[in-house]
N, C-alpha and C positions, 0 to 999 in steps of 0.2 A: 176433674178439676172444678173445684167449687169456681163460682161466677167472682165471687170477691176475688180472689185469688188469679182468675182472667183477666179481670180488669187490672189490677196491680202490672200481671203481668206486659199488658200493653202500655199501661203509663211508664212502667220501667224501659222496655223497647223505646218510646216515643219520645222520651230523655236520652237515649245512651244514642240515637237517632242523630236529636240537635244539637249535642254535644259532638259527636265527630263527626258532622257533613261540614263542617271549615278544617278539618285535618284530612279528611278524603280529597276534598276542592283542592288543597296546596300539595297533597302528590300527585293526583292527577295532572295537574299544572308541572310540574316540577318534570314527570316524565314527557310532558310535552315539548317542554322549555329542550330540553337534553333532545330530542326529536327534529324540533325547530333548528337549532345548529348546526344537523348535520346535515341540514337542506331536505330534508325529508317529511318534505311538509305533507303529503295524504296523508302521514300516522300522526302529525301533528296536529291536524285538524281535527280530527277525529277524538284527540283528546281535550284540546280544545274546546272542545264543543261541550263536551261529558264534564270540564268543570264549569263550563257558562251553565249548564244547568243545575249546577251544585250551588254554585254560588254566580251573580251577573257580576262580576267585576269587569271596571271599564278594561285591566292590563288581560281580560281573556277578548274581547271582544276587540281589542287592538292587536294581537295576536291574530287573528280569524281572519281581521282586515288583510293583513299582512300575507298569511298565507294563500287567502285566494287569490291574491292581487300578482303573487310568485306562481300560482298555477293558472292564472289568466281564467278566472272564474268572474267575470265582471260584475256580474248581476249581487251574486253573494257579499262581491267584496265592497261592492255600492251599500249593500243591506248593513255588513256589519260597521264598515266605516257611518256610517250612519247612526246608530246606537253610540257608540264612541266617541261622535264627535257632539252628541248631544248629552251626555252622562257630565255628572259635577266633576270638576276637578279635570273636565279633557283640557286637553293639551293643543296648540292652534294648529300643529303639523295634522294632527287629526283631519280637522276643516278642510285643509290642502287637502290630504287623500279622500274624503270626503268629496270633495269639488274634482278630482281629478277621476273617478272611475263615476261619475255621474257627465262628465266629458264622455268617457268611453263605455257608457251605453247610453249616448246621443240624446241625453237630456241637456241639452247647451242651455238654457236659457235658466235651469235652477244648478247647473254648473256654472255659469254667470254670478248668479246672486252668491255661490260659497266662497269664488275666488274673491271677491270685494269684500266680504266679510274675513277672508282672509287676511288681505289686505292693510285693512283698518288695524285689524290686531298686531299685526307684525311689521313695526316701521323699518324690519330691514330687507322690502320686499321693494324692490323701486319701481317709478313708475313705467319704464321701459317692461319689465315681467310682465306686470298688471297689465299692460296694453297689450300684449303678446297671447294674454288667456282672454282676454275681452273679445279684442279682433279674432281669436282663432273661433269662439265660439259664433259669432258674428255669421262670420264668412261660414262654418259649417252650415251655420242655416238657411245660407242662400243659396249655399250649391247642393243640398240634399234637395230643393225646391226647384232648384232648373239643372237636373244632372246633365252629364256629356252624354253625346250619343253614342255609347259601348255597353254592349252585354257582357254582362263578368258569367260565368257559366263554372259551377263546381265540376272538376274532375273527376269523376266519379271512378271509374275504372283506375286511377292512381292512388285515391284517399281510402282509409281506413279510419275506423272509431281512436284512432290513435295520432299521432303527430307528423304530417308527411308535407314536404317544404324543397324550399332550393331547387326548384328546376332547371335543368342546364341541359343545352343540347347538344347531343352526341351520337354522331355515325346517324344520322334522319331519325336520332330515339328521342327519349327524354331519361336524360339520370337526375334522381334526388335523392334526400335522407328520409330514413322511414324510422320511428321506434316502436311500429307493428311487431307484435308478439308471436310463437309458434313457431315461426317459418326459419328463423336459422340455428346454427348448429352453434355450440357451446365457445369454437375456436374461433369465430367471423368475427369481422373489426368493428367499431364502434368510436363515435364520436358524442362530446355534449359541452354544454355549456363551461363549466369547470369543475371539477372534486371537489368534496371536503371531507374528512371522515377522521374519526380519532386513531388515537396510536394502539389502539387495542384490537382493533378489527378492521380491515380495509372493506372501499363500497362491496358490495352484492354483485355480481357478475353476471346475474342476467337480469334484474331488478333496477333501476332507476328510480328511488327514494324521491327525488324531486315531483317525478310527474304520477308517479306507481307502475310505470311503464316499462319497455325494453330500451336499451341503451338504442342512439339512432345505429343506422349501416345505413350503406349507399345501394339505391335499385336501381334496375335499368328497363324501363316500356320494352315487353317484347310487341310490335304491332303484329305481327306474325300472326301470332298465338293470341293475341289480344288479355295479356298478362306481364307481369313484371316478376324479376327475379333478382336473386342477390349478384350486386358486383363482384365477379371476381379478385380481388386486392388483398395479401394481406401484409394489411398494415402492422402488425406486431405488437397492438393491443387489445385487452380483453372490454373495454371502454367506447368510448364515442367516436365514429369516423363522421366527417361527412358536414356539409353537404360538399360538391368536387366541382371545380368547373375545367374547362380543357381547350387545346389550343386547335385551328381550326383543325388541321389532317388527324387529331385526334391520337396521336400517338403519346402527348405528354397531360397529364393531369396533376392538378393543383388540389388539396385539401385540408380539412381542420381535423384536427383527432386530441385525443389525452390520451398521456400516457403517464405510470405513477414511477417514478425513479424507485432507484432497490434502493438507496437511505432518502424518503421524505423528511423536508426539516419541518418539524411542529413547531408551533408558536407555545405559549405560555400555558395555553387552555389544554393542553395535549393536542392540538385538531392542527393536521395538515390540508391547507389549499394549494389545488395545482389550477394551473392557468390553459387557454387553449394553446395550441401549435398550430402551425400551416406543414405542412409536407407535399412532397410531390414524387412522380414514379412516371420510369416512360415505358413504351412496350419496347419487348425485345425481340430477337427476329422473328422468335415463335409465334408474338402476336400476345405475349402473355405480358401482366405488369410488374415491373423490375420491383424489387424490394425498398421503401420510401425512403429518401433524404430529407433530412430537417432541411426549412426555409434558417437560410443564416442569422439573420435574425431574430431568432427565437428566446425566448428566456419565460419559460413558464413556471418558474419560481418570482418573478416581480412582475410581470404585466402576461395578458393575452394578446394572441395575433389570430385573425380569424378572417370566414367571408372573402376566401382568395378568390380572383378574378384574371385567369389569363389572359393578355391577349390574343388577336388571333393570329399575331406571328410571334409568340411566345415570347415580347422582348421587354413588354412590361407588366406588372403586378401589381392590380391592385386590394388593397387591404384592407382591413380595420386591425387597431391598435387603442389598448390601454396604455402603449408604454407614457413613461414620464415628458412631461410639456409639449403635454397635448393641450388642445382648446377646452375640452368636454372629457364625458364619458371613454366614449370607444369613439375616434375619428378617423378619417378614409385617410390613407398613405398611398403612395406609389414609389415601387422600385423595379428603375430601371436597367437591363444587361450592359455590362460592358463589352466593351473590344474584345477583352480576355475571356468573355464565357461565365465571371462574374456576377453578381446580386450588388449593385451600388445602394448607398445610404438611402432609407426610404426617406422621401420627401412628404410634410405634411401637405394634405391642399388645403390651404389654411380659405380658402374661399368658398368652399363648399361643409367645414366643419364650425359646430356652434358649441356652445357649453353643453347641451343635450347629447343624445348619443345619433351618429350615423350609422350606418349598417349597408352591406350585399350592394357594394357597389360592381356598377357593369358600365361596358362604352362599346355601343357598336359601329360598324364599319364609316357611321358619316357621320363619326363624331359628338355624338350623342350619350351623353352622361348619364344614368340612371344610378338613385342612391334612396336610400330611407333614412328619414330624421324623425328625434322627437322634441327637436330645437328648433322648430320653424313653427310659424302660423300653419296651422293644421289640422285633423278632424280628430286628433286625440292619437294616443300610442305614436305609432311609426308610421310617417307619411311617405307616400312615395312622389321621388322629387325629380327633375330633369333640369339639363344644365350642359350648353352646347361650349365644347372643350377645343380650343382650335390653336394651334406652335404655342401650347403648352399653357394657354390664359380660358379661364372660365368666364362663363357669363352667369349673370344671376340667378338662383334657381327657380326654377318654375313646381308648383305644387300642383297635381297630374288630377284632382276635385272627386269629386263623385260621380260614378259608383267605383272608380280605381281603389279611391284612398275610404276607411271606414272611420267608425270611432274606436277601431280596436288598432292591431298592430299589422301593417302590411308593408310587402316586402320582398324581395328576393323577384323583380319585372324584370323579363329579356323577351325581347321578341323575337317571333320563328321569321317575321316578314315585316312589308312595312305598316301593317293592321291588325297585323296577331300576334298573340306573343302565350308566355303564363306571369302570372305573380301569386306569393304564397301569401296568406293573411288566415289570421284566426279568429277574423270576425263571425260574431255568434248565427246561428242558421245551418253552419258548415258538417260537414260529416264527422270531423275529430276535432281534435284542439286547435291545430297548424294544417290547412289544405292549402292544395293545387290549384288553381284556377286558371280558365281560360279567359280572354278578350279579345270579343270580336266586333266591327262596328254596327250598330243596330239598325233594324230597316225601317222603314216609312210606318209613323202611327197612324192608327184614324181610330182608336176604341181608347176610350177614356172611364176613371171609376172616379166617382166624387162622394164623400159622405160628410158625416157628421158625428165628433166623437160628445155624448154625453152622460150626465150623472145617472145610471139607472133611479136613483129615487123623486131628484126633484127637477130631473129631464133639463137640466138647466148647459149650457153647452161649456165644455172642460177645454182648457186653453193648456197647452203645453204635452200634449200625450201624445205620444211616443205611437206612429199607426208603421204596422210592418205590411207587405206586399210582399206574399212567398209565391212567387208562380212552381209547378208542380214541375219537378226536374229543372228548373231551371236557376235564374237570378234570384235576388233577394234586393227590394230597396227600402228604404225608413221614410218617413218626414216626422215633423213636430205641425202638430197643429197650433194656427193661429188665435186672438183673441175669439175670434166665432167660433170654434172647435172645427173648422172645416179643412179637411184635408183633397188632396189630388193627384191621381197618377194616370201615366199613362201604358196603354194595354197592349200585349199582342194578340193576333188573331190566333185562332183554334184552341185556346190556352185553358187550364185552370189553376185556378190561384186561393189559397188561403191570406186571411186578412185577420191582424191580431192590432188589439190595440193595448195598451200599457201606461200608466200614470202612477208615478209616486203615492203610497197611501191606498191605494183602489186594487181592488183585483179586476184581471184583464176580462176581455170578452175577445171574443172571436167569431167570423162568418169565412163563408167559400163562396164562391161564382167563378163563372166559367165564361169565355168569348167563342166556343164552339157556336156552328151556326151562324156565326152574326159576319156576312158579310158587306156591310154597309157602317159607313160611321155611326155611332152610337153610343150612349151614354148610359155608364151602368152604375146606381145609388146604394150604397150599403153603409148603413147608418152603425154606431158602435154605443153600448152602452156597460159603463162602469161602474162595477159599486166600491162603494167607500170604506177602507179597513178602520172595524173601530175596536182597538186592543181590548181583550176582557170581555165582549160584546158576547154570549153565550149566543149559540147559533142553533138552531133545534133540528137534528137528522129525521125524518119523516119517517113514520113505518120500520124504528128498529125493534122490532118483538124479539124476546125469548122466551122458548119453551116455561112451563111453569117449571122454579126452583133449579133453572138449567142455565148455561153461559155460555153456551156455543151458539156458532155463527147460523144462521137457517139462512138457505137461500133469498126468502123476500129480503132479510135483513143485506146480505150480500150485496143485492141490486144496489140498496142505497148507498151503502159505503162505496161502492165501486164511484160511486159520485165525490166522496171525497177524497178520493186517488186522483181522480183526474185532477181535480180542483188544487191539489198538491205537486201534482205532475206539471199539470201550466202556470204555476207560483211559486217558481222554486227557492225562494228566497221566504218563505213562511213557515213559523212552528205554532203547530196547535196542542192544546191541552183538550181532550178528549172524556168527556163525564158522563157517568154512567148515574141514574136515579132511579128510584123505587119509591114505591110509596110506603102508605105508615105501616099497614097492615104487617104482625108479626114481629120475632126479636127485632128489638134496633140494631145491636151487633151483630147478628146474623144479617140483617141485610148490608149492613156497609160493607161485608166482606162478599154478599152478591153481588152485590155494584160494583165492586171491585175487580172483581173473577169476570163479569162482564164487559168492565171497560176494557181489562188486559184481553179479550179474549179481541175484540174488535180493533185496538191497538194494533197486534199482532197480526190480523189479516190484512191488516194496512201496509204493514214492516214486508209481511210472503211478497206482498207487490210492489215491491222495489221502495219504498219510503227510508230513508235513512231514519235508522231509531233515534238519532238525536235529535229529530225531528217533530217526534211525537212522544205524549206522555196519558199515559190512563191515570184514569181519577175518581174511585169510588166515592158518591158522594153520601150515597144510600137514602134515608127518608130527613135530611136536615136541607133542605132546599125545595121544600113544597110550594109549588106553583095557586095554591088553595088553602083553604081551612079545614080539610082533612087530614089532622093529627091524629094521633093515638086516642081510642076512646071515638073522634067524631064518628056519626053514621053517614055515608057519603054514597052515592051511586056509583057504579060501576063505571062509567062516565068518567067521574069525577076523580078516581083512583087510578086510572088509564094515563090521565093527564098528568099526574105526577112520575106518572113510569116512562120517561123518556130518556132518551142520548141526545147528549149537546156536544160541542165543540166552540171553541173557542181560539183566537188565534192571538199567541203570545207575542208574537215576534214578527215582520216583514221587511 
């Protein structure tokens, strides 16, 4: 093929290119949109993503919000509400969820400034709201600064990279909902939040579209054995069971499950929503569990009923409920037994439920109310709240601070005694989406860490970032740094701990230290330092060589990339564009197809190491971005030609 003829040929490509990437962008979208729907947001996102980079429109990038915000991906859904709510033509609910996942990942103080700007915009916002997001971020900042004296401790030996929640005790165990993969068999029961799915194909039966996970079932702690296994129950669906709680002899159990009726009524879209149920089952003489009965009132064709709580002489029941004139979302009910052996009218408690949603109410023996809201003054998502219940009158709830309550969702507190207990929360740090955790009260400090979080370039100290304390096996706690960037926590002996620190715009840094050895009080300084994201900023990879006329990755080049996996790894909320350059020497279109063959080649060792490909993109740039006056024709040193042959990156998006 003559060269004329080449060239033709790519200016043809390079038209028929920019002519259908807006027809590629709106199927892509289109099959996401249809994805989105049916609550299946992992494939949704993923498409999503694949038309943001077709095209940035703000309605994909509102979409993304959305989705991660439904898979409890805080940081992502902070990133893209972020984009969204600064693109022309956003929309002010934008701002709101903007200001609302910058709440829950304990950025309060530029969560502050979004609700106010919210505010302004939207005068049907009143002042009561506004006070409500003001003080809650407020008080988050005072009690991440003087937390209670309790260690929260991840369950380890319960939790999986998957969603495990609802702790309930039973026979000296612990029973919860797990939707850990592998381990059960095709017929075991299953519960979840509600269906939706068109009239053409019912959900997936071991797939859960929502999370990309297994439907939940209920496990039971063997202590024995030092492992958990499936409850024996079957509940009679191929769907969600779970989570159970039970009465105290343990012979009756209460639970939430779906199940999809043999005629579903569809709405107008073809798509059938079913709602949750409660059910319950007692053992029989064998010890085995009798086949379940719906809770009477049930109707999961117009509302859900969920979050059962027996109590421990099985006479009342408490719940959550979307049904009709309620205060909120999903509010706490109680129904209690008649004379007859009956389920009387559930009672709202109209003193404990807000416009927001309640959740996993419990009451133990001395009268002691435990519930989660997302309608009270609180650290973001689902607070965990208490509230002493006494001939049937409540008192005002009390919000249980930090480290109980996070800025994510928590939820599902019972205690084994009068200092220990578990609560589930899927605040970020945890092993899966949804863990177990324990609380137990903490012991005498005497080791203290203090630093200083600043700008790595012009060392000036950064007000507002986000510093994490991960002790090794253990707790997790945050603060926000003050005007001086100085933060403070306190230590336990024998420990090691990693320390991250995080700010809007900046990529993080991180340090470790350890309180091994140190037995005497003592103060230990770890300073933090941030650099500043500047979009489009070309970033130069050091030492990426290839072979002459070659595109593969060689070891030294390796080393350094593996630099930017990390750097991707601890930034997950960033997309980079990845360039590849050469210098003049030789065809120009043969080299922009080097560069190219070599950005793809480095791209892709990126992708082998876990990078999500929508993540990154290669970019041949070849000899049209020379760093010198070594064009075509110039005489230039070996030096000087070196220097145009480099890899850059550059970071699109954070």
């Amino acid at each position: 093929m003559s060269m004329k003829k080449l060239l033709l040929l790519i200016l043809f490509l390079t038209a028929f290119i920019l002519t259908t990437k807006p027809v590629l962008a709106q199927y892509v979208l289109n099959a996401a949109d249809k994805q989105y729907k049916l609550f299946n947001y992992i494939n949704a996102i993923d498409l999503y993503e694949q038309a943001y980079n077709k095209k940035k429109t703000l309605y994909a990038a509102e979409q993304l919000g959305k989705c991660y915000h439904f898979i409890k991906d805080y940081k992502q859904t902070e990133s893209w509400y972020a984009i969204a709510a600064g693109m022309p033509e956003t929309s002010a609910d934008n701002v709101l969820q903007y200001a609302k996942a910058l709440q829950q990942n304990m950025k309060y103080t530029e969560a502050k400034e979004q609700y106010q700007k919210y505010a302004s915009t939207n005068k049907q916002v009143t002042s009561v709201q506004l006070k409500l997001w003001e003080v809650s971020c407020d008080s988050a900042l005072l009690w991440m600064k003087k937390p209670t004296g309790i260690v929260i401790d991840n369950e380890k030996k319960l939790n999986t990279a998957q969603s495990d929640w609802g702790a309930h005790l039973y026979q000296n165990s612990v029973v919860f909902a797990s939707d850990r993969g592998g381990v059960i068999e095709d017929k075991q029961n299953v519960h979840r939040p509600f269906l939706k799915f068109d009239g053409s194909k019912k959900p997936d039966r071991n797939i859960y579209g929502w999370t990309g996970n297994r439907y939940l079932r209920l496990f039971i702690e063997d202590k024995n054995k030092d492992s958990v296994s499936v409850l024996p129950v079957n509940a009679g669906t191929e769907y969600h069971i779970g989570p159970a709680s039970f009465t105290a002899d343990g012979n009756e159990m209460y639970f939430t499950l779906t199940k999809i009726p043999k005629k579903p009524k569809y709405g107008k879209d073809g798509i059938a929503t079913l709602n949750l149920e409660i059910y319950s089952c007692k053992k029989d003489s064998t010890g085995k569990w009798t086949v379940p009965t719906p809770f009477k009132y049930n109707n999961a064709e117009a509302y859900s009923n969920g979050d059962p709580f027996i109590s421990a002489d099985g006479n009342s029941l408490y719940f959550v409920s979307s049904m009709p004139n309620g205060m909120g979302g999903t509010d706490i009910y109680v129904s209690r037994k008649t004379k007859a052996g009956d389920w009387d009218t559930p009672e709202n408690l109209k003193g404990l439920n807000t416009e927001g949603n309640e959740r996993t109410p419990v009451l133990d023996q001395q009268g002691n109310f435990f519930f989660s809201s997302d309608g009270r003054i609180g650290m973001g998502g689902l607070d965990i709240f208490t509230a002493k219940i006494l001939n049937g009158k409540n008192a005002e709830p009390v919000n249980l601070h930090y480290p109980i309550n996070s800025s994510q969702d928590d939820f599902a507190y019972i205690k084994s005694n009068d200092q220990t207990g578990y609560l589930s929360s899927n605040r970020t740090d945890g092993i899966g989406s949804d863990d177990i955790y324990s609380f137990v009260p903490k012991q005498v400090i005497a080791l203290w860490l203090v630093g200083k979080v600043m700008d790595r370039n012009s060392k000036k100290p950064l007000a507002h970032a986000i510093v994490t304390l991960k002790k090794i096996n253990g707790q997790v706690l945050k603060v926000e740094t003050d005007e001086t960037g100085d933060f403070k926590f306190n230590l336990d002996q024998a420990s090691d701990y990693n320390l991250t620190g995080d700010k809007t715009g900046y990529r993080g840094d991180a340090s470790s230290l350890t309180t091994h050895n140190l037995n005497v009080s003592a103060e230990i300084r770890r300073d933090l330092y941030l650099e500043q994201i500047i979009i489009d900023k070309p970033i130069r990879i050091e030492n990426i060589y290839y072979d002459f006329d070659k595109s593969n990755i060689r070891p030294d080049a390796a080393i350094e990339l593996d630099k930017l996996v990390k750097i991707m790894h601890d930034n997950p909320t960033i997309w980079i564009e990845l360039g590849s350059h050469t210098d003049s020497r030789g065809n120009d279109q043969y080299n922009q197809w080097l560069s190219q063959s070599r950005a793809n080649s480095a791209v892709q060792y990126i992708i082998d190491r876990g990078i999500n490909k929508n993540r990154i993109t290669a970019k041949g740039y070849g000899e049209s971005m020379l760093l010198n006056q070594c064009s075509n024709g110039v005489k230039c040193s070996e030096a000087d030609h070196q220097l145009n042959r480099r890899t850059e990156f550059k970071i699109t998006k954070f």
